[in-house]
C-alpha positions in Angstrom: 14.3 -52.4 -18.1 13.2 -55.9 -16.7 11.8 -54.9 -13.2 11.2 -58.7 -12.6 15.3 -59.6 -12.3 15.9 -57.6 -9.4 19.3 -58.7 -7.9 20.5 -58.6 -4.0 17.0 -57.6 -2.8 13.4 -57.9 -3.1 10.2 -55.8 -4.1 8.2 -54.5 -1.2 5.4 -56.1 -3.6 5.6 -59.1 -5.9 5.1 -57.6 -9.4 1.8 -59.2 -10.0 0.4 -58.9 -6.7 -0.2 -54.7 -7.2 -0.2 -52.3 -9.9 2.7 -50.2 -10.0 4.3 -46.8 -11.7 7.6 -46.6 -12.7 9.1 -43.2 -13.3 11.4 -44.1 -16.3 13.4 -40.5 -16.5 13.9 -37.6 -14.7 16.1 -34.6 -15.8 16.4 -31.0 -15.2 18.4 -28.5 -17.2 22.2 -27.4 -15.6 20.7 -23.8 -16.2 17.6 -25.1 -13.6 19.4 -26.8 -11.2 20.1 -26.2 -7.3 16.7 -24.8 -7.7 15.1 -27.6 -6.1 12.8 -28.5 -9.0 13.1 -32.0 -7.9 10.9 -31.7 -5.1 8.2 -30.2 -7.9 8.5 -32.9 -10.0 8.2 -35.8 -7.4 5.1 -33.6 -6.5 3.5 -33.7 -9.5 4.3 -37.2 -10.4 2.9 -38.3 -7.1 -0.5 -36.3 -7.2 -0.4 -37.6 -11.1 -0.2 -41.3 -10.0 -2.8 -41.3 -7.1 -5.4 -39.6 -9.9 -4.8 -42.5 -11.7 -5.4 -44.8 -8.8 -1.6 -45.9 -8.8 0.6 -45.6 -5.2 3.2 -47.7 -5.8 5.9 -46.3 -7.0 9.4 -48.1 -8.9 12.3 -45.7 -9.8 15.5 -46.7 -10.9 19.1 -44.7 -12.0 22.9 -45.4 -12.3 24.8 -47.1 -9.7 26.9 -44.0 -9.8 24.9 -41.8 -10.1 24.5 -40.4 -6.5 22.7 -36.7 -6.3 19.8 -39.0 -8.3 19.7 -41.9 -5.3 20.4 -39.2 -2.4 16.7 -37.0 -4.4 15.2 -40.7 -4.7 15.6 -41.1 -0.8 14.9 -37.8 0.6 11.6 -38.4 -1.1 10.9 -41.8 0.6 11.6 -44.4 -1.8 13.6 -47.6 -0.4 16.5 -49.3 -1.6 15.2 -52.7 -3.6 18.5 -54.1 -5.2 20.5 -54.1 -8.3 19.1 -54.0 -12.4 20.8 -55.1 -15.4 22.6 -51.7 -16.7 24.5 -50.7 -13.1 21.1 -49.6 -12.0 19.9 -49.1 -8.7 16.1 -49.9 -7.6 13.9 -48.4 -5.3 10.0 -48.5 -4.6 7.6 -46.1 -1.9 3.9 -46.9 -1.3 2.6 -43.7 -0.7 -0.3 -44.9 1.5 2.5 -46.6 3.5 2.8 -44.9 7.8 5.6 -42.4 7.5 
């Protein structure tokens, strides 16, 4: 995915201008779900990236898919733009004011 041809939208940071994460896939079994695992994933992948000195965050998924981009919201990321693919792109700074 090229994260540099974002379309109808900008990056809350230029690309070069700060590191960033990108959490490439995300998937929990139909057996696990409604469990709210999500929340214990984000979690984990947010304690996981500040260890590493990481808080920006890019996450992208399917234009329709939309239980994925209503998770992505609830745990603060922001609506960037469009990807090649029918994706949809969103960033957080966790150090950002809530």
């Amino acid at each position: 995915m090229n994260y540099q041809r974002l379309q109808g939208g900008r990056w809350l940071y230029p690309t070069k201008r700060r590191p960033y994460a990108i959490i490439h896939r995300m998937a929990v079994s139909f057996q696990h779900q409604g469990y709210h695992l999500s929340t214990a994933l984000f979690t984990h992948l947010f304690e996981t990236a500040r260890a590493k000195g990481l808080t920006y965050l890019r996450i992208d998924t399917h234009a329709k898919n939309k239980k994925m981009q209503a998770i992505i919201a609830r745990r603060g990321f922001t609506y960037r733009g469009q990807l090649a693919g029918n994706r949809v792109a969103y960033d957080l700074d966790l150090d950002a004011p809530k």
